[in-house]
C-alpha positions as CSV (number, residue, x, y, z in Angstrom):
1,X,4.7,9.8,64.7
2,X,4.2,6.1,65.6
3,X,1.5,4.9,67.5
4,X,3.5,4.5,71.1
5,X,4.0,8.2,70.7
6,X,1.5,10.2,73.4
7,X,1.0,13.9,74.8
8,X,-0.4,15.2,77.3
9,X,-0.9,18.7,77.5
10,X,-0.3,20.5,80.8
11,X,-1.9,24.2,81.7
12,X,1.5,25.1,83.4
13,X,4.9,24.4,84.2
14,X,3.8,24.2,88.1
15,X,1.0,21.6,87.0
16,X,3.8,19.8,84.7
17,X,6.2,18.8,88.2
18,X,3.4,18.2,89.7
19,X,1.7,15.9,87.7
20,X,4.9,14.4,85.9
21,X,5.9,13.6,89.8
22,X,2.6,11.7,90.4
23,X,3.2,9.5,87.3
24,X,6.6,8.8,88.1
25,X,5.5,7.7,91.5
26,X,2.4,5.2,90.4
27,X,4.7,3.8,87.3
28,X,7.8,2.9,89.9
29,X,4.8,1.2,92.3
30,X,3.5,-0.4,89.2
31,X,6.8,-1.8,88.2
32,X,8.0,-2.8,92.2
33,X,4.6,-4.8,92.7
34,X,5.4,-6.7,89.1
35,X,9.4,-7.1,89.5
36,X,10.1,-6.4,92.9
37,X,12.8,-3.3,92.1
38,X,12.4,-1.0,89.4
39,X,15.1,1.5,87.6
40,X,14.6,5.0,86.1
41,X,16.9,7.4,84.4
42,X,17.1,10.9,85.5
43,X,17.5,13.9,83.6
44,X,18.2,17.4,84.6
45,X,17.3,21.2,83.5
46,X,14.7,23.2,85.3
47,X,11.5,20.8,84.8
48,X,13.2,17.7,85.5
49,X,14.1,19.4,88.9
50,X,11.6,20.7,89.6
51,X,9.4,16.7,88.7
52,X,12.0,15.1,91.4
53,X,11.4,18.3,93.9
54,X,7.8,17.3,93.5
55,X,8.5,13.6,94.4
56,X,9.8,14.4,97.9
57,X,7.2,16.6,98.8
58,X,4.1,14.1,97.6
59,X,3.2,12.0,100.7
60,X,2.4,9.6,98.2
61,X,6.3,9.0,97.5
62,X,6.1,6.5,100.9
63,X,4.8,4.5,99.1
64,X,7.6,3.4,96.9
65,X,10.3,1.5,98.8
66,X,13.1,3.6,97.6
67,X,15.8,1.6,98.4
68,X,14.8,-1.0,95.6
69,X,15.1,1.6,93.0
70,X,18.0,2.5,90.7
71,X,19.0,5.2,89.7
72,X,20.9,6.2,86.8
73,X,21.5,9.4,84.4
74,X,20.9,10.4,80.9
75,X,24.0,12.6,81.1
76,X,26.0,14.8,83.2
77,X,28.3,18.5,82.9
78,X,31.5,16.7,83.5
79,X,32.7,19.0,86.7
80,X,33.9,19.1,89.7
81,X,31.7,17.1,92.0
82,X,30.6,19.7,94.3
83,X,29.9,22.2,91.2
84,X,26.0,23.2,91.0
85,X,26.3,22.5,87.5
86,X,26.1,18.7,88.0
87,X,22.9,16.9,87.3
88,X,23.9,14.5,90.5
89,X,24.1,16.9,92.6
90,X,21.1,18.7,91.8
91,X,19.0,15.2,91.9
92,X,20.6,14.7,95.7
93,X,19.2,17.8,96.7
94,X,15.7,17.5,95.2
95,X,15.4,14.2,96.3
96,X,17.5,11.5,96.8
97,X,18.9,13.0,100.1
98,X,15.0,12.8,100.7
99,X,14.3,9.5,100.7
100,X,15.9,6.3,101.8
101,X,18.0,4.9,98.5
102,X,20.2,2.4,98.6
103,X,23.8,4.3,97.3
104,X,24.8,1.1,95.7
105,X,21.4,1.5,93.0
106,X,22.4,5.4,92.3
107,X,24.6,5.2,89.6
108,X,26.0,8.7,89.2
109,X,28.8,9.3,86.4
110,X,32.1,10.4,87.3
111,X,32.9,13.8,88.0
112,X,36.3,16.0,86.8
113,X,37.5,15.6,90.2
114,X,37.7,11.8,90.4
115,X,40.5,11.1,88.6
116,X,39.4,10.6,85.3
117,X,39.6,12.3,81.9
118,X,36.5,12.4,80.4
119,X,37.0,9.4,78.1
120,X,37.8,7.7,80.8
121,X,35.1,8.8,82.5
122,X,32.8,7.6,79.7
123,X,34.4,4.5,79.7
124,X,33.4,3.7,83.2
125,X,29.9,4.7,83.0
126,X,29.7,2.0,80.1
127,X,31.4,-0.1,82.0
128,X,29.3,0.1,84.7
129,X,26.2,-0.3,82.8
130,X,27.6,-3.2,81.5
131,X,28.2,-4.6,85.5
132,X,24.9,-4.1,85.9
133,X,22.8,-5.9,82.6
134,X,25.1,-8.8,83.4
135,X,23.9,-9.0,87.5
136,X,20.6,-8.9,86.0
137,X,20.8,-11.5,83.6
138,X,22.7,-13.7,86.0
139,X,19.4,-13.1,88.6
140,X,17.2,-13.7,86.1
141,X,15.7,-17.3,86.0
142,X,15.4,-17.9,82.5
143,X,19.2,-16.7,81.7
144,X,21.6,-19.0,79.6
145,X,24.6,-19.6,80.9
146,X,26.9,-16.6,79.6
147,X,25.3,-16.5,76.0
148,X,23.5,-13.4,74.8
149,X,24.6,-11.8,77.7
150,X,22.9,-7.8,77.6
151,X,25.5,-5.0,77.8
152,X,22.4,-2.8,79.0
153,X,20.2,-2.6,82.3
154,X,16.3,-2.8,82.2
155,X,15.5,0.9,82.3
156,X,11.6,1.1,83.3
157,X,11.4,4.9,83.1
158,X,13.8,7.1,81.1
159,X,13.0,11.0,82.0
160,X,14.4,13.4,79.1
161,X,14.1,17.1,79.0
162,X,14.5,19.5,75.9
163,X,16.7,22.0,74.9
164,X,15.3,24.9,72.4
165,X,17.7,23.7,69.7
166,X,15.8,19.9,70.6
167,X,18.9,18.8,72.0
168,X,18.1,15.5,74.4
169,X,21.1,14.8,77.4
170,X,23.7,16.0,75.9
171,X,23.1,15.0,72.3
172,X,23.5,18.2,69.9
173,X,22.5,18.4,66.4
174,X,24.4,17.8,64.0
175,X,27.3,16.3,66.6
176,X,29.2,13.2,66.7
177,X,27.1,12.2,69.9
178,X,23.7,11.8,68.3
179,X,25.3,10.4,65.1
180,X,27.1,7.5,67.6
181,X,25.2,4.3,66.7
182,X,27.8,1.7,68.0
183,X,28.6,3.0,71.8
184,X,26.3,2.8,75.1
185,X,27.7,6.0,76.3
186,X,29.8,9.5,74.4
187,X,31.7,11.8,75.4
188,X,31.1,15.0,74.3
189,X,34.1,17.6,74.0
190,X,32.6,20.8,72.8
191,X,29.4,21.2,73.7
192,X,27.7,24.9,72.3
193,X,26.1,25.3,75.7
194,X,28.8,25.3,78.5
195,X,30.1,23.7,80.4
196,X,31.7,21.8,76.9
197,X,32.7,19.0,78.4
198,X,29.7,16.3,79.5
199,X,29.4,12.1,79.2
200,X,26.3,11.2,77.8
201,X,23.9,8.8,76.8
202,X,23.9,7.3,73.1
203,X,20.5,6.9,71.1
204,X,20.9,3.5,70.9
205,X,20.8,3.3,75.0
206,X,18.6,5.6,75.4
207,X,15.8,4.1,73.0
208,X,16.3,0.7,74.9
209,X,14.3,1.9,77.3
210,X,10.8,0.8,78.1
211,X,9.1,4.0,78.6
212,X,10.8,7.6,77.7
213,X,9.3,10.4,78.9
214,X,10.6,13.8,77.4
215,X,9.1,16.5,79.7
216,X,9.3,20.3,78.2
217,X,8.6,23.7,79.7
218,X,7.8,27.5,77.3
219,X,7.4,29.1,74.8
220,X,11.3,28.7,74.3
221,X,10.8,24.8,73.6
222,X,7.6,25.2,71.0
223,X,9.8,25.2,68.1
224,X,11.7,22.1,69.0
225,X,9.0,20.4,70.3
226,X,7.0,20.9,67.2
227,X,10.2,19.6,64.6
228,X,10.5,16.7,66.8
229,X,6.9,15.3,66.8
230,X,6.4,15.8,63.1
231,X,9.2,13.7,62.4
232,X,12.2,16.0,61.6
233,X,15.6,13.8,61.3
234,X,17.5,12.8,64.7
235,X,20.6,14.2,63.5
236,X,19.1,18.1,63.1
237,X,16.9,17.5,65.6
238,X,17.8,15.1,68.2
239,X,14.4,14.7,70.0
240,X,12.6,13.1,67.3
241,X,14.8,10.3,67.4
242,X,13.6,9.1,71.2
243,X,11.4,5.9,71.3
244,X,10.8,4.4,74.2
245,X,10.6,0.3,73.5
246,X,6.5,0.2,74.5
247,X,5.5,3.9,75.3
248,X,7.0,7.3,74.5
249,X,5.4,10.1,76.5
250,X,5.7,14.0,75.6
251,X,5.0,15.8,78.8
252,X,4.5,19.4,78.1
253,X,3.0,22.9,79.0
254,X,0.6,24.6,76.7
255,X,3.4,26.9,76.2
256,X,6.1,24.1,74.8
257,X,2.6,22.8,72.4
258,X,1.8,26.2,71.3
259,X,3.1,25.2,67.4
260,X,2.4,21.5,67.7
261,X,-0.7,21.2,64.9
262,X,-3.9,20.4,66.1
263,X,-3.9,16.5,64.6
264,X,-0.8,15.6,66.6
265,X,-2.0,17.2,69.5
266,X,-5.5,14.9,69.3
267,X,-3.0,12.2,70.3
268,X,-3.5,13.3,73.6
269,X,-2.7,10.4,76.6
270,X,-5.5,9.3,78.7
């Protein structure tokens, strides 16, 4: 485990939203006072839910001028976009209906219903990603003309959660997704837990951002949690190939840690 690598240790999955929500809140403050905006990717399964649920009911979240925050997503089910499956949707009802965002920073992928197949769909999400590191570069005041021009955005925070098999998004063991080295963003076609059909993230794009948080909930999650922190390969076990560019975070319960050994776990963040 390299030395950006910290956990910290949560008594329950209650105190896990709760907390994870508070440090979300003070790192997009932190990153608006330095930059003016900041950007964080959002993740979905029951704690990342539950962390935004906890943003819009902290007072603290008027605080943050919401409306200079992007928004983007690790993955989504591609589905209809009403369906209850979608990430997006369940991220609008925590809390982006909640708060005053600008819809032009929420970057939602495209749903089955838009018009798209789902490499097409994938295609546009890379594209827009794309639309976006080049309006940044262009703002930026030490950019080059068009050379060396960033096919990525600046993510500040990247949230992740974690399936039992240590899946991350929608990146499967053993799949073509997490072996995908030279694309921003896969489609995946058969995913073992349904819906099969979802766009996702690559490594590559999600390791280019500055801070990843992977956030994990029970007793369900202590294998995988365990595998990933002692270095298993990415390909078996996706998780242990996240690294944030200056800080990855593993947010858990003492549930998801109960198999972690006792050395890791004195890695504790502070």
């Amino acid at each position: 485990m390299s030395g950006n690598v910290r956990i910290t240790l949560h008594p329950s999955f209650e105190v896990l939203a709760a907390t994870t929500a508070a440090r979300l809140i003070t790192r997009l403050l932190d990153v608006q006072s330095e930059r003016g905006e900041a950007t964080v990717v959002l993740t979905g399964g029951s704690v990342g839910i539950a962390t935004l649920r906890a943003v819009a009911e902290s007072p603290a979240r008027l605080a943050v001028d919401w409306a200079k925050v992007n928004f983007w997503w690790g993955d989504d089910r591609f589905v209809a976009h009403d369906s209850p499956d979608r990430n997006a949707r369940q991220a609008a009802e925590a809390l982006l209906d909640h708060i005053d965002v600008d819809p032009a920073r929420v970057h939602a992928m495209k749903p089955s219903d838009a018009g798209m197949d789902l490499e097409q769909a994938t295609a546009d999400y890379a594209a827009e990603l794309a639309a976006a590191a080049l309006a940044e570069h262009l703002a930026s005041d030490d950019h080059d003309g068009d050379a060396g021009v960033p096919t990525l955005p600046r993510f500040d925070v990247l949230l992740l959660g974690l399936g039992p098999d240590a899946h991350i998004a929608s990146l499967f063991p053993e799949m073509a997704g997490i072996r995908t080295k030279d694309a921003a963003v896969v489609a995946v076609t058969s995913s073992p837990k349904p819906p099969p059909e979802r766009v996702s993230l690559s490594l590559p794009t999600i390791n280019s951002a500055q801070e990843i948080w992977l956030v994990a909930a029970g007793s369900d999650k202590a294998g995988a949690v365990a595998l990933a922190l002692a270095g298993a390969s990415e390909v078996q076990v996706p998780a242990a190939g996240a690294r944030g560019r200056n800080k990855t975070l593993w947010l858990v319960d003492g549930d998801a840690a109960a198999k972690v050994p006792g050395k890791l776990m004195a890695r504790q963040d502070n």
